[in-house]
N, C-alpha and C positions, 0 to 999 in steps of 0.2 A: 643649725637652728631650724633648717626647712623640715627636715625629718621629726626631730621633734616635735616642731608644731602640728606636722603630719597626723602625730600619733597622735594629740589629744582631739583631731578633729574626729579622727575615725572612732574616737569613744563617742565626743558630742554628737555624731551619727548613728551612734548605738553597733556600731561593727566592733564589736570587742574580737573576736578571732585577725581581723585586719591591725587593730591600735594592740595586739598580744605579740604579733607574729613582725610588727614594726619597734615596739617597745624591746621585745627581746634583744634586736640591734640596736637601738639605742643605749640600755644598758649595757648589754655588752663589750660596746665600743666605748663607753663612759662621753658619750655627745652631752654635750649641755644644751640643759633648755635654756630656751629667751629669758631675758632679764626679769621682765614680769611675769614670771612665773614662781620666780625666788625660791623654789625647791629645787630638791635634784629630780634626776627622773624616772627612780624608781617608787619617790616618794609622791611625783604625779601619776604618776599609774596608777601604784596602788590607790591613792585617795581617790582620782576621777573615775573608775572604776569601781572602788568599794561604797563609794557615797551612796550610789544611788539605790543598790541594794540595800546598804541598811537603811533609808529612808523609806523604802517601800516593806522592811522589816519591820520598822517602828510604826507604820500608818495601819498597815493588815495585817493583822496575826496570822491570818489563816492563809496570806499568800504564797503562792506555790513558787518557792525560790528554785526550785530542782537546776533551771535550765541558767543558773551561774553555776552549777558545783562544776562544771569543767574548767570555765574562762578564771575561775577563781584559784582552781588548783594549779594550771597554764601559772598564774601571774605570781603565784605563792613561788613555782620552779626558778621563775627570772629574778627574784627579788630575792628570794630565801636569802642572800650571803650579801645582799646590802646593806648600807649604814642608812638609816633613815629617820633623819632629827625631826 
């Protein structure tokens, strides 16, 4: 559970290359998150991670997303073959 929580701290911090490159071992090792988290943890990734981009999607049309197309293709590779209710 420490690692896990690890990795959503390192999102909440905005280190996505850190909460990418911790996530990847979490998923891959199938760690479970904390209770209150109630998802899996490919399904926290991708959401803590995709939220905020599309929120800053939906507020400015015109914002310059560029500097996710990495961290987003990164978290597409860890997840691509997960189940995510």
């Amino acid at each position: 559970e420490v690692i896990a929580t690890l990795m959503v701290w390192a999102i909440d911090c905005g280190d996505l290359p850190l909460a990418l490159r911790i996530g990847a071992y979490v998923v891959r090792h199938n760690l479970i998150m904390p209770d209150n988290f109630g998802r899996t943890a490919a399904t926290v990734l991708t959401e803590e991670i995709c939220n905020p981009v599309l929120t800053q999607a939906g507020t400015d049309a015109d914002a310059d997303l560029s500097a996710f197309i990495e961290p987003l293709d990164t978290l597409w590779e860890i997840v691509a073959n997960q189940d995510m209710p």
